[in-house]
PDB file with one MODEL, atoms N, CA, C and O in Angstrom:
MODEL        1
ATOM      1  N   UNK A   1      -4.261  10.333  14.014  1.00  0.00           N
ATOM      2  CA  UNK A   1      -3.938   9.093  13.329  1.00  0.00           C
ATOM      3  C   UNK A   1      -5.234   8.368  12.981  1.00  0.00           C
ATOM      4  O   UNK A   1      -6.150   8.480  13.796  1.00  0.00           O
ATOM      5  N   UNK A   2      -5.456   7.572  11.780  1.00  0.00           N
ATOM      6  CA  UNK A   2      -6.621   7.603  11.335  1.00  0.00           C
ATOM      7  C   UNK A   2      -6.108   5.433  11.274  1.00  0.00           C
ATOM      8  O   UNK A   2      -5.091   5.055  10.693  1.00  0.00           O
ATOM      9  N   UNK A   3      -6.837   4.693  11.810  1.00  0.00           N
ATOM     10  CA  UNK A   3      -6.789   3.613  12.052  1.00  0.00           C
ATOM     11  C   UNK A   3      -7.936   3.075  10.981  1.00  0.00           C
ATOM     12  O   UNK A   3      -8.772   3.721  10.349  1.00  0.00           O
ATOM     13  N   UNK A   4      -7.659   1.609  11.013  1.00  0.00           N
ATOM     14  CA  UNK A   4      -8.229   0.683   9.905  1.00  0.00           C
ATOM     15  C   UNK A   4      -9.574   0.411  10.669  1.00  0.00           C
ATOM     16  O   UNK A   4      -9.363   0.898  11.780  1.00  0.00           O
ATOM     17  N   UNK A   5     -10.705  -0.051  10.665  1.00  0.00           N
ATOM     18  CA  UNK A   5     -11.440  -1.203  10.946  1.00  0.00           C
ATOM     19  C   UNK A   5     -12.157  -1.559  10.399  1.00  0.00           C
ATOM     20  O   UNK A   5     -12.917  -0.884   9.705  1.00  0.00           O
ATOM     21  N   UNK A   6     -12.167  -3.265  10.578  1.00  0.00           N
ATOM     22  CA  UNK A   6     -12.657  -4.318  10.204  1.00  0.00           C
ATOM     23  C   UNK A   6     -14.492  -3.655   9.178  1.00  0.00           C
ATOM     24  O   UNK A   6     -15.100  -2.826   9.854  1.00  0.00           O
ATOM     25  N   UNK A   7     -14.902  -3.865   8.351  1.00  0.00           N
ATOM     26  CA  UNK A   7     -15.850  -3.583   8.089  1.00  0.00           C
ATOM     27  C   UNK A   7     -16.608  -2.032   7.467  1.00  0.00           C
ATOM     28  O   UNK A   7     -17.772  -1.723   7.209  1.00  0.00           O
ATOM     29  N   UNK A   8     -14.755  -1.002   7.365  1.00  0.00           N
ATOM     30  CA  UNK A   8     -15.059   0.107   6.815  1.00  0.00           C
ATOM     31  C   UNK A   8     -13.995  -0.107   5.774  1.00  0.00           C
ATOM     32  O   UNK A   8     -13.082  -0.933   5.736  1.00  0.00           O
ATOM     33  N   UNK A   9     -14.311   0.760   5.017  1.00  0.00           N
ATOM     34  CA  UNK A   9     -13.592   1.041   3.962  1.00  0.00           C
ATOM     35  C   UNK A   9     -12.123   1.383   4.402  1.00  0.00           C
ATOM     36  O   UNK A   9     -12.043   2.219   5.302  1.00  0.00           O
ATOM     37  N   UNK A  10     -11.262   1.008   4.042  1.00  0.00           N
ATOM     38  CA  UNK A  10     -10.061   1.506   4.525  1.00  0.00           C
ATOM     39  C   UNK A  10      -9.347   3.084   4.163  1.00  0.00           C
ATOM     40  O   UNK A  10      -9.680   3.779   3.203  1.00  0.00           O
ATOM     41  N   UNK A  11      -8.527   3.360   4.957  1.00  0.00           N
ATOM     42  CA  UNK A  11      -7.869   4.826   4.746  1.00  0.00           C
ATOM     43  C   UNK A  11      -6.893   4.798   4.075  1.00  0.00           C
ATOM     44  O   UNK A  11      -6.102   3.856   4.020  1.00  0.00           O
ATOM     45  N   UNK A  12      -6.784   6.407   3.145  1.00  0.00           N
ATOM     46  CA  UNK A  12      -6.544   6.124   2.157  1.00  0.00           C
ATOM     47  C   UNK A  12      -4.599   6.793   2.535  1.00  0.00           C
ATOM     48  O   UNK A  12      -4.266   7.695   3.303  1.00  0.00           O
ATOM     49  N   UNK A  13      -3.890   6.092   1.830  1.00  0.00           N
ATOM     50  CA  UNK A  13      -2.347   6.473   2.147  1.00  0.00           C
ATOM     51  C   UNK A  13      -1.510   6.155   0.840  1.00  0.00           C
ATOM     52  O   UNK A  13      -1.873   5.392  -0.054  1.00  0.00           O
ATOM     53  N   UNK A  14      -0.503   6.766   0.879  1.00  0.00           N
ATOM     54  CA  UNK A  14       0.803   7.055  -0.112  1.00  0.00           C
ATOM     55  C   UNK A  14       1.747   6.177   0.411  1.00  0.00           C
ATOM     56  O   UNK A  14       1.962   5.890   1.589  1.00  0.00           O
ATOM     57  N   UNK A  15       2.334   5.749  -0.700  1.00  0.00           N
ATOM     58  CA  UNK A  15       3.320   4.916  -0.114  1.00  0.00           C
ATOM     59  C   UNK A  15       4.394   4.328  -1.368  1.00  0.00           C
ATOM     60  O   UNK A  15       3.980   3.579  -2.252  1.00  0.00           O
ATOM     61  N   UNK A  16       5.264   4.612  -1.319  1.00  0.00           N
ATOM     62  CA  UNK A  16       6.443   3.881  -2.719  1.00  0.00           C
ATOM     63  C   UNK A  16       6.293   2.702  -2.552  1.00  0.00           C
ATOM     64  O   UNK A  16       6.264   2.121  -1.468  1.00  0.00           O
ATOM     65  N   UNK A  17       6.113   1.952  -4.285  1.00  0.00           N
ATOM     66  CA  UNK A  17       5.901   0.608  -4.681  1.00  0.00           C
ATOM     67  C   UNK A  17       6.815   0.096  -5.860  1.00  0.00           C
ATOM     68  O   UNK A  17       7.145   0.819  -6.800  1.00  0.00           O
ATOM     69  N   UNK A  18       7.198  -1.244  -5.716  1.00  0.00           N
ATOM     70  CA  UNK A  18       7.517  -1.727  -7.007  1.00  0.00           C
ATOM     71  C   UNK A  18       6.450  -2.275  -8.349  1.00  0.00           C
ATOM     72  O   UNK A  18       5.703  -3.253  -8.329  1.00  0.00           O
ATOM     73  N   UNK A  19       6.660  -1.328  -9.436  1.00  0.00           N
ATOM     74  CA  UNK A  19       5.604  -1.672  -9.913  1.00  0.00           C
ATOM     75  C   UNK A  19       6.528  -2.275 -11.227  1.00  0.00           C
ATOM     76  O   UNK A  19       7.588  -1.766 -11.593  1.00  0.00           O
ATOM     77  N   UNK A  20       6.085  -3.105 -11.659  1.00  0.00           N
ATOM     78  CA  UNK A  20       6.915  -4.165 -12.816  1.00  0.00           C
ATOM     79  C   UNK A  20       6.827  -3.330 -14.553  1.00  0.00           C
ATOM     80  O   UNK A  20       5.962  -3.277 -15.427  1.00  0.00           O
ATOM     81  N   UNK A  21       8.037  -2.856 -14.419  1.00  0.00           N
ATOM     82  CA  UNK A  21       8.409  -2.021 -16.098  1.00  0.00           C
ATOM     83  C   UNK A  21       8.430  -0.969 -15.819  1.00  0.00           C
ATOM     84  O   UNK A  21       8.855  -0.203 -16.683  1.00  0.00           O
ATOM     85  N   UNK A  22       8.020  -0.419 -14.577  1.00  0.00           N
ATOM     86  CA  UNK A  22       8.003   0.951 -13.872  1.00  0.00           C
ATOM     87  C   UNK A  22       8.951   1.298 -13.124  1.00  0.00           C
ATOM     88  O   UNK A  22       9.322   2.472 -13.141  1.00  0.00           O
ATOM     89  N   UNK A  23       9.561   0.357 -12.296  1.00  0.00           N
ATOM     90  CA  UNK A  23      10.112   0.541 -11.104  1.00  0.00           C
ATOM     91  C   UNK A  23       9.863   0.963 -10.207  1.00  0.00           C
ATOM     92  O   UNK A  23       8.796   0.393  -9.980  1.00  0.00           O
ATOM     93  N   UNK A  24      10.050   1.672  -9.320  1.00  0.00           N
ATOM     94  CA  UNK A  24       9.422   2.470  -8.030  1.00  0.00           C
ATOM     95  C   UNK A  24       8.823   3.372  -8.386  1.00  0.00           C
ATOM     96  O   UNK A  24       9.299   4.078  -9.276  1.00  0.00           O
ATOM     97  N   UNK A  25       7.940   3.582  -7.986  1.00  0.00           N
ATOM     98  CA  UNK A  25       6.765   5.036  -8.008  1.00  0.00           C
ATOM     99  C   UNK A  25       5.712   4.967  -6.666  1.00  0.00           C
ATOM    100  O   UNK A  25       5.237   4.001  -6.069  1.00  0.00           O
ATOM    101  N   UNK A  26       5.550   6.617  -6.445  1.00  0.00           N
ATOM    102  CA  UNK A  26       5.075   6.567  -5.390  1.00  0.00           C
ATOM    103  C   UNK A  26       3.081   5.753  -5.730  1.00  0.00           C
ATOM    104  O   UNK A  26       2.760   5.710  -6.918  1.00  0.00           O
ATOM    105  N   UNK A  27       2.425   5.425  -5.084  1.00  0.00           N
ATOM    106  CA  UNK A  27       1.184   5.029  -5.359  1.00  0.00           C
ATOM    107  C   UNK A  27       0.372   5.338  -4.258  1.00  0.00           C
ATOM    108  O   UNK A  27       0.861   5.498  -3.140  1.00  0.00           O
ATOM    109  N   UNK A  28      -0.638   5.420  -4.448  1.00  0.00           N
ATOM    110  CA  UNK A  28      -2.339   6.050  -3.371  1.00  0.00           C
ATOM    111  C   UNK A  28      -3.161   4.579  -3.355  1.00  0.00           C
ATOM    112  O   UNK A  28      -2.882   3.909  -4.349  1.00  0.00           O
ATOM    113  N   UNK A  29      -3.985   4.023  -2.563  1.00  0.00           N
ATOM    114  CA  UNK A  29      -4.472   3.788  -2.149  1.00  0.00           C
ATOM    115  C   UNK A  29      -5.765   3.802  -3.445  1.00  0.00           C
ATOM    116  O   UNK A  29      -6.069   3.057  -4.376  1.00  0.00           O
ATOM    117  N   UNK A  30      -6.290   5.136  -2.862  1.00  0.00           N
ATOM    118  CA  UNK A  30      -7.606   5.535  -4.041  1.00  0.00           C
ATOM    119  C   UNK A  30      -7.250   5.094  -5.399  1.00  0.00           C
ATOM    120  O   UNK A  30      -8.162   4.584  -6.050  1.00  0.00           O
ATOM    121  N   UNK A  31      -5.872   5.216  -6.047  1.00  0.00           N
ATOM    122  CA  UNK A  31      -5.607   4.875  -7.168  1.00  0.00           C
ATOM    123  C   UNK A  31      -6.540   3.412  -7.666  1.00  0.00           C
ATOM    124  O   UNK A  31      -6.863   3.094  -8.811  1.00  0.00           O
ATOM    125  N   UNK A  32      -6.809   2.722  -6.425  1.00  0.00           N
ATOM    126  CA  UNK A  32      -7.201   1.573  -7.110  1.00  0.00           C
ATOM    127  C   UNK A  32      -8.867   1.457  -6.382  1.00  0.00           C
ATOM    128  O   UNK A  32      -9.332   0.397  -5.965  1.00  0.00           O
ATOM    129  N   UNK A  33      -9.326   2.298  -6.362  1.00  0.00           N
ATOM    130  CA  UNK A  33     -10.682   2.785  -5.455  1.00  0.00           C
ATOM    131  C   UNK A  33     -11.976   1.661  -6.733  1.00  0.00           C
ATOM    132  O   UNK A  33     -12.045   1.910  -7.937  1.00  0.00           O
ATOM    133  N   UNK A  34     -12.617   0.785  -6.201  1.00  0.00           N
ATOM    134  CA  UNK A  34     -13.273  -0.132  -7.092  1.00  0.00           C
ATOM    135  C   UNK A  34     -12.650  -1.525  -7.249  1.00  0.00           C
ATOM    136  O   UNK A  34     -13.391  -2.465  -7.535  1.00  0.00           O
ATOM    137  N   UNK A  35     -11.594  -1.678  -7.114  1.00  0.00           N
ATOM    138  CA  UNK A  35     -10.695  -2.912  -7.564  1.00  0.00           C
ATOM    139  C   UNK A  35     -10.615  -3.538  -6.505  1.00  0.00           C
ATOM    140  O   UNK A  35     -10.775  -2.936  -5.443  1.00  0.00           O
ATOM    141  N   UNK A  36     -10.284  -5.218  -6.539  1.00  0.00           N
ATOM    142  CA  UNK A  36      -9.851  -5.715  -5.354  1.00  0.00           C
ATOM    143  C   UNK A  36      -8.134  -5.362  -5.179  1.00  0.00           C
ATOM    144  O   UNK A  36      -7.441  -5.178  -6.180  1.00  0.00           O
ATOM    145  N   UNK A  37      -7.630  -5.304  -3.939  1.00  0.00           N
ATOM    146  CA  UNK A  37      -6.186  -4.841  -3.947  1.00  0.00           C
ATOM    147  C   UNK A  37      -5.882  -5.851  -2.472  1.00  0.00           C
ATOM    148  O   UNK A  37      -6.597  -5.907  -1.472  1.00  0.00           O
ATOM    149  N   UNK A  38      -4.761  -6.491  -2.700  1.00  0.00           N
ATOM    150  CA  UNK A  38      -4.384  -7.170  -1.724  1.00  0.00           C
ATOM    151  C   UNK A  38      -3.040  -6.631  -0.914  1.00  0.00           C
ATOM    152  O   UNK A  38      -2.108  -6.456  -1.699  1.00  0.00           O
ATOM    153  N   UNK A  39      -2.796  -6.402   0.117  1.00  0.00           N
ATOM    154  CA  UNK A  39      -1.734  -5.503   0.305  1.00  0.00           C
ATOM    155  C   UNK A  39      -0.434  -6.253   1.070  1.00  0.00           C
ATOM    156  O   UNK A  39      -0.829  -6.737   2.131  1.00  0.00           O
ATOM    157  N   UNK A  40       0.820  -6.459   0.871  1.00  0.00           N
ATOM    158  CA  UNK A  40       1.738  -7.257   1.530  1.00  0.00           C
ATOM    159  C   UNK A  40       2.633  -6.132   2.145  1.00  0.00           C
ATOM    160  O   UNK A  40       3.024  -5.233   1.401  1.00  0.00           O
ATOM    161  N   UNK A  41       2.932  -6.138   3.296  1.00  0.00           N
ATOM    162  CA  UNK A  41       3.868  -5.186   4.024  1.00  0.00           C
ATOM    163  C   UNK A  41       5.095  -6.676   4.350  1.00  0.00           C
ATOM    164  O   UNK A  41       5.015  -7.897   4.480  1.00  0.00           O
ATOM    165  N   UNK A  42       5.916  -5.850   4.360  1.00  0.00           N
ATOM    166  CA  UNK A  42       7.399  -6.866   4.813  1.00  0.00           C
ATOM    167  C   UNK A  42       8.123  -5.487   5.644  1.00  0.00           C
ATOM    168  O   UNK A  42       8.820  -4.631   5.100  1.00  0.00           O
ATOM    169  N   UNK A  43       7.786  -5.539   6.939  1.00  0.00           N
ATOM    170  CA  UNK A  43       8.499  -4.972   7.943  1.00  0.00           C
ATOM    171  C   UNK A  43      10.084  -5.515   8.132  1.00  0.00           C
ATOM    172  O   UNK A  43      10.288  -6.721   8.268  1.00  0.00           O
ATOM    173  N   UNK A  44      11.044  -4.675   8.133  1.00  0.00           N
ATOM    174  CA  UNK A  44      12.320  -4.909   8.479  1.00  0.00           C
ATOM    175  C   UNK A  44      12.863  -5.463   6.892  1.00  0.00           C
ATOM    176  O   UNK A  44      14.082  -5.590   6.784  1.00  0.00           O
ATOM    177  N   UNK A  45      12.152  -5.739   5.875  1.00  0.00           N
ATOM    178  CA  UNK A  45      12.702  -6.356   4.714  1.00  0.00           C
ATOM    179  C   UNK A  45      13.795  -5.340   4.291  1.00  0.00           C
ATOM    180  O   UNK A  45      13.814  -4.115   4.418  1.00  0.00           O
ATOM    181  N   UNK A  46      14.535  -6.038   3.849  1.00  0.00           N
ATOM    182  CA  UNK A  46      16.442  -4.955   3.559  1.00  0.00           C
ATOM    183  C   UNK A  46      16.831  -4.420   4.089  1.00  0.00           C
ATOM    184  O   UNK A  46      17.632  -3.603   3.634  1.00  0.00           O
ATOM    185  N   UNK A  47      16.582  -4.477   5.300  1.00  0.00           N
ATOM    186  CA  UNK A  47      17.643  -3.871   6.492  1.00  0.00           C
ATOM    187  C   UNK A  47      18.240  -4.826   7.380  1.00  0.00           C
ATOM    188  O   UNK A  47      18.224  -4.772   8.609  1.00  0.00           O
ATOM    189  N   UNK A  48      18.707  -5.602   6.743  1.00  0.00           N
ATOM    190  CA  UNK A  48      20.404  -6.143   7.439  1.00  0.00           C
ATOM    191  C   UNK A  48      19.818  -6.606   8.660  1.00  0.00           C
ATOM    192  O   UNK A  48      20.641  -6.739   9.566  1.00  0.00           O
ATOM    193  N   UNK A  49      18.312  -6.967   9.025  1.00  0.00           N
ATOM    194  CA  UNK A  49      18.541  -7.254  10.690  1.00  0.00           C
ATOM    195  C   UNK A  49      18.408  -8.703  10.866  1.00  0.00           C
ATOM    196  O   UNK A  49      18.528  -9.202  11.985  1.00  0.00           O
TER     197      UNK A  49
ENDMDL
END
């Protein structure tokens, strides 16, 4: 398992996104390798809990 830290570049991962006119598609990380990218996780979001 390959962990984040503070002051390295982060690791790079796949993950399905909503992307606007697109709809879901899977997306990489590297895809945006140069850019600033801000990342929002919503744990438990749409699952009824």
């Amino acid at each position: 398992m390959v962990m984040a830290r503070v002051g390295q570049e982060a690791p790079d991962f796949e993950a399905s996104a909503y992307v606007a006119g697109e709809g879901f598609k899977n997306i990489k990380l590297s895809d945006y390798r140069g850019q600033w990218v801000v990342l929002c996780f919503y744990p438990g979001d749409y699952t009824f809990v």
